[in-house]
N, C-alpha and C positions, 0 to 999 in steps of 0.2 A: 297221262302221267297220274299214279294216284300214291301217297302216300299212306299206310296204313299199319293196324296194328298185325303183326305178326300171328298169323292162324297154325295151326298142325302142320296141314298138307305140308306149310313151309319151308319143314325144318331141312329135306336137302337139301333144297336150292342156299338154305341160308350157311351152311355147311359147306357147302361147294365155294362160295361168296370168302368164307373165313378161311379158307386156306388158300383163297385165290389173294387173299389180305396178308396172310402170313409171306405167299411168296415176295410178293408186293415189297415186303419191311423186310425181304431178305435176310428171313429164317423159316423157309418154308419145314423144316425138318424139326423144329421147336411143337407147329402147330400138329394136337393128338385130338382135336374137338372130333366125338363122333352125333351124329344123329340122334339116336337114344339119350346122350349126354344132354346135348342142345334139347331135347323135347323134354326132358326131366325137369329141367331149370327152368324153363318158361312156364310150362304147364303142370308144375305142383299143385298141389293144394292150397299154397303160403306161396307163393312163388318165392323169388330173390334176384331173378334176372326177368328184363322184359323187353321187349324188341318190336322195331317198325318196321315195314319193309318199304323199298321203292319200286313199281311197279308200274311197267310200259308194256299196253299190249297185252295183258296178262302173264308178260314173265320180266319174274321180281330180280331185279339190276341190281342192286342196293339194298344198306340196310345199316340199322342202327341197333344193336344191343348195349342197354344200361342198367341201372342197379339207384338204389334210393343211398345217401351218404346222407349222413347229421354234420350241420356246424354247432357246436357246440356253442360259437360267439353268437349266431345269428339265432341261435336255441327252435329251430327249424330244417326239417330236411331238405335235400337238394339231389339233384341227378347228377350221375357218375356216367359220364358216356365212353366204354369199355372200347367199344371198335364203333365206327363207322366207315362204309366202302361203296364206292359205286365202280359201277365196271367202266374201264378207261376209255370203250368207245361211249359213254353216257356221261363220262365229267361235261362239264363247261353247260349243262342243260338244263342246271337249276335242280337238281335232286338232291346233291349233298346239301344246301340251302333250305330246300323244302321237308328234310329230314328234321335239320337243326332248326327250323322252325317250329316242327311238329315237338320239339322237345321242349323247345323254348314255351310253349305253349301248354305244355303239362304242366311244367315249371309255373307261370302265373296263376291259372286255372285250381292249383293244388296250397298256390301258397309254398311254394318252394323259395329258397332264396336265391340258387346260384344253380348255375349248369357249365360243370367240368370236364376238361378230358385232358390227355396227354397225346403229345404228338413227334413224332422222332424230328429232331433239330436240322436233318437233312433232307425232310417233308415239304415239298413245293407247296402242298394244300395251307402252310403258316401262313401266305398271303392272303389267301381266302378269307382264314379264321380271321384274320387282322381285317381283313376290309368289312366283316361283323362288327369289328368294336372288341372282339375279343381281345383280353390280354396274355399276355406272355407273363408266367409267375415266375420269373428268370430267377427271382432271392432263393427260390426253395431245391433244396436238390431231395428227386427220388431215393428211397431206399427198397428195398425187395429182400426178404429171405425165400428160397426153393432148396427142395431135394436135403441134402444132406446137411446145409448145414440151419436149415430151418427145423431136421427132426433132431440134430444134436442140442440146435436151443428147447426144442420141447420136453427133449430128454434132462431138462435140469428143475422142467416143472414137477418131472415123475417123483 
């Protein structure tokens, strides 16, 4: 088992992984990630997205893509954890753990203050998270603009 930073080669397999994730959360037909897109984003120049993968054997089961967030209370950055996935014959084996430790661990190392992520309320993995220590931010509810009416709000900045 090796956890690591996410290379090139990667980016099917990591591709393959995220729509294996979209089926998973049951909107397989939502997820449009292609290859090129994923390799753009990690391997910019500036990046913005960054990714680890989990790896048995030489083929990578899992994987963690995030992004750096500001608290603006804590006046320090912190990781945004976008998706993490391991394949369901590899749960229970310590990879999604060895993931979020790898993150937890950028997080001290950097001076980060916090490592978030969101997780669907009908997600068996909450127990997981919880037996971390993690909490549930139950006070806060998400918001999202997409599509149309995300460009109708942009259209009143024109």
């Amino acid at each position: 088992m090796t956890i690591r930073r996410v290379r090139p080669h990667d980016t099917e397999a990591v591709v393959a992984l995220v729509h294996a994730l979209a089926a998973y959360e049951k909107a397989p037909d939502e997820c449009h990630l292609t290859p090129d897109q994923l390799r753009a984003a990690l391997f910019a120049d500036k990046p913005a997205l960054y990714g680890h993968v989990a790896e048995i054997d030489g083929e990578v089961v899992g994987f963690a893509l995030w992004f750096l967030n500001f608290s603006t209370w804590r006046g320090v950055h912190g990781i945004y954890l976008e998706d993490l996935f391991v394949l369901p014959e590899h749960r229970g084996s310590g990879l999604g753990k060895a993931l979020l430790a790898t993150l937890a661990a950028e997080c001290v190392d950097r001076g980060y203050a916090r490592l978030e992520w969101w997780v669907l309320n009908w997600n068996p993995a909450r127990k997981f998270y919880e037996s971390l220590a993690a909490e549930a931010m139950d006070e806060w509810t998400v918001y999202r603009l997409t599509d149309d009416p995300l460009r109708a709000l942009a259209n009143e900045a024109r």
